[in-house]
N, C-alpha and C positions, 0 to 999 in steps of 0.2 A: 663726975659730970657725964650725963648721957650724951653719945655720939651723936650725933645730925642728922634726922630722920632723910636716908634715902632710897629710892623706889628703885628694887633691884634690875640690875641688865638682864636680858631676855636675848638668848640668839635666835635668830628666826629657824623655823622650823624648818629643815630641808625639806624641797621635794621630794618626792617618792619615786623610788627610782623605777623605769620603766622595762618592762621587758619587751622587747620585739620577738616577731614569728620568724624562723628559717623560712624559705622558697628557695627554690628551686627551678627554675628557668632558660632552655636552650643552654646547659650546661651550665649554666652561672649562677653562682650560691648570693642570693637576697634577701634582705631583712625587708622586713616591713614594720615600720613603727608604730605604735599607736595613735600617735599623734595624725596619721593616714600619710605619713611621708614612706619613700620607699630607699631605701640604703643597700649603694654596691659597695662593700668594703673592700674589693681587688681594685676599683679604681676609684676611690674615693669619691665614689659619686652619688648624689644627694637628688633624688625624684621624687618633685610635686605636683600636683593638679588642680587645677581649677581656683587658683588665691582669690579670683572677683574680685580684685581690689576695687575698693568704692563703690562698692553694692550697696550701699545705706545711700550716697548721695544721687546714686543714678533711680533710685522709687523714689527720693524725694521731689526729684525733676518731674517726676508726674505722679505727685501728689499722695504717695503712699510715705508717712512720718516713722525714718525707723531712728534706732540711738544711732548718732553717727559715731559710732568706733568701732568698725568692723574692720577698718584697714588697719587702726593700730593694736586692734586682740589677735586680727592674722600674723601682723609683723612682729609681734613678740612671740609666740609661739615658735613663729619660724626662727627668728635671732637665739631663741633657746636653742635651738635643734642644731644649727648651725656651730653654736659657740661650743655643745656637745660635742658634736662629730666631725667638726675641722674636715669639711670636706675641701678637695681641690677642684671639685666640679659641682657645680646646682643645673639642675635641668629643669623646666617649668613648662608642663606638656599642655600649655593653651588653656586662652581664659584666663588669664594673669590679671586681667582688669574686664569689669564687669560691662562695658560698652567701648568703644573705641575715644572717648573723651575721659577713660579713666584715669590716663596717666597724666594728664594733665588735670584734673581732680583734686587729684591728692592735696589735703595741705604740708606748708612748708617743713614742720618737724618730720611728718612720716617720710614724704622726701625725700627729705636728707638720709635718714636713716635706714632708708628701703636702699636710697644710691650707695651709702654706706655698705651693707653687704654685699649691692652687685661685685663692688669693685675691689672685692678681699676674694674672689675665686673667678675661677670660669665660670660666667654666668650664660646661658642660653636659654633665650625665649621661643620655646614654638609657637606660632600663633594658632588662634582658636577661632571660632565660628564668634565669637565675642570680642575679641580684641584681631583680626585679621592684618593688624599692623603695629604689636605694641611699641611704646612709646618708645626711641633710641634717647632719648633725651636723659634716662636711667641707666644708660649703659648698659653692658654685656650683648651678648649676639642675637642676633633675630633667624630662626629659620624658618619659610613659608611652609613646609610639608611634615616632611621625617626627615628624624637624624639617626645615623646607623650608629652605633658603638658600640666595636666587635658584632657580637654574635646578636644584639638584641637591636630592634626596630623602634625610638622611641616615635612617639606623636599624639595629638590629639584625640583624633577620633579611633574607634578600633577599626580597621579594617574587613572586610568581609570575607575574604581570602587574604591569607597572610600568612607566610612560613612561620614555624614556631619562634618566639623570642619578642612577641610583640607587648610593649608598654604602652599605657592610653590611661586616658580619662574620659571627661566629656560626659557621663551618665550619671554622676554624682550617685556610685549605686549604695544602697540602704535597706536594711529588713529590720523590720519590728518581730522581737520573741515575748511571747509570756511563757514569765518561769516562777512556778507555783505562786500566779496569781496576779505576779508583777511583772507591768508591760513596759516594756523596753525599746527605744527604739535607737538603731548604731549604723552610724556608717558602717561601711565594710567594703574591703578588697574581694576581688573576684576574679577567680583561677583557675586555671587549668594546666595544662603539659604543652599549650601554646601561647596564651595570654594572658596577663593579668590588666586588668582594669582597678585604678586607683579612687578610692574613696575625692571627694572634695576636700580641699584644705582650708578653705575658705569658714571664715566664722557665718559669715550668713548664710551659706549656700544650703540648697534644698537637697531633695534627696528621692532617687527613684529603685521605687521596691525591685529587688533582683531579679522577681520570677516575671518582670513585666516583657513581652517579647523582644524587645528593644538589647535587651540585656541577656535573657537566657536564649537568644536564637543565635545567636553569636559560640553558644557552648553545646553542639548540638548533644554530646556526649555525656553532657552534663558537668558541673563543677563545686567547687569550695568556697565558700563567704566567710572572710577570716573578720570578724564584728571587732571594733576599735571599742574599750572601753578605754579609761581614764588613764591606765598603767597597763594593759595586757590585750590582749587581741583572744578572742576564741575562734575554734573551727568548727562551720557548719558544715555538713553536706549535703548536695542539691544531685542527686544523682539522676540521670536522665530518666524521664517518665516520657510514658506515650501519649499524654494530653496534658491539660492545667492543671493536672489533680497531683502537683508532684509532693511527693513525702515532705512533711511536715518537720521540722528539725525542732527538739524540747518540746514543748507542749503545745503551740500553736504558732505559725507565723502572718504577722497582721502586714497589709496591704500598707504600702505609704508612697505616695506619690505628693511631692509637693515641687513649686517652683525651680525650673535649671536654670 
């Protein structure tokens, strides 16, 4: 007698494991992830920027229809990252929620499960030009400016004068490469031997081209665009030029400016 026709088990495919970049900053060795998060492994501390939680609900309040799952494609990602790297601290450098009625936004699962994380580490909210009072209702700490730890400055915006060791967002910075043919366009971290500026972590967030002066006046000396693909980050270099005409990194890099 033949056996019982049955449909064979399948493990699911792992993920692909991810590689991060070394940095190097005011003496402190940093990872950066591809995911656009940034990792202290001396102090197990976990830096991200710009979540926009409930950026799909805050355009739909005026009228622009997007998918509302942005809160829960950013809070998995993140929960990934997190169940990864067991960190003891998360820092969240402003703009954690896309208006000041974000955090009350949220529906009930995401919630839970965003307050779920808060409260498995030290959690700290800097606030942002977009959320200027995130919600305590989420737990973990609020701080109105910068937080020092040790040797490095974290906060929102970058400063214009700043000792070396400074951490920021706020710019959501981005460059578009064509590479024999195919255009591409990646967040990316942005560095130098004083500051790094962190890509957006946010699933909706837009994205402003590096060489815009917003973002390259801040490196007078010029800098590095470490580009976030899927599993691996690459290095550009943006070396300082004496007008807009700054060298071209692979074959062409395309302007992008879209919504912060």
């Amino acid at each position: 007698m033949n056996a019982p026709f049955a449909i064979p088990a399948h493990a699911p495919a792992p993920a692909p494991a991810t590689k991060p970049l070394a940095l190097s900053l005011a003496g402190v060795d940093l990872l950066a992830e591809p995911s656009g998060a940034l990792w202290w492994p001396a102090e197990r501390t976990l830096v991200v920027a710009d979540l926009h939680f409930e950026k799909g609900a805050a355009f739909a309040r005026r009228g622009t229809l997007l998918p509302p799952y942005d809160t829960r494609a950013t809070l998995a990602t993140l929960a990934a990252l997190i169940e990864r790297l067991a960190p003891a601290r998360v820092v969240a450098l402003g703009d954690s929620f896309h208006d000041a009625d974000g955090a009350e936004q949220i529906g009930h699962d995401d919630a839970e499960r965003l307050a779920m994380l808060v409260a498995h580490q030290d959690w700290i909210w800097i606030a942002g030009n977009h959320d200027p009072a995130p919600g305590p209702a989420l737990g973990g700490r609020i701080v109105p400016d910068a937080l020092r730890l040790g040797p490095l400055t974290l906060r929102h915006e970058a400063a214009r004068d700043t000792a070396p060791g400074e951490l920021s967002g706020h710019f959501h910075p981005k460059a578009g490469i064509s590479i024999h043919g195919r255009r591409l366009t990646c967040r990316c971290f942005v560095a130098d031997d004083r500051r790094v500026i962190l890509p957006a972590f946010g699933a909706y967030a837009g994205g402003l081209d590096v060489r815009d002066p917003a973002i390259a006046d801040l490196f007078p000396n010029g800098f590095a665009a470490y580009l976030a693909g899927k599993t691996r980050l690459t290095m550009v270099p943006f070396p300082k030029a004496p007008d807009a005409q700054r060298p071209l990194p692979f074959d062409e890099v395309e302007t992008v400016r879209t919504d912060r």
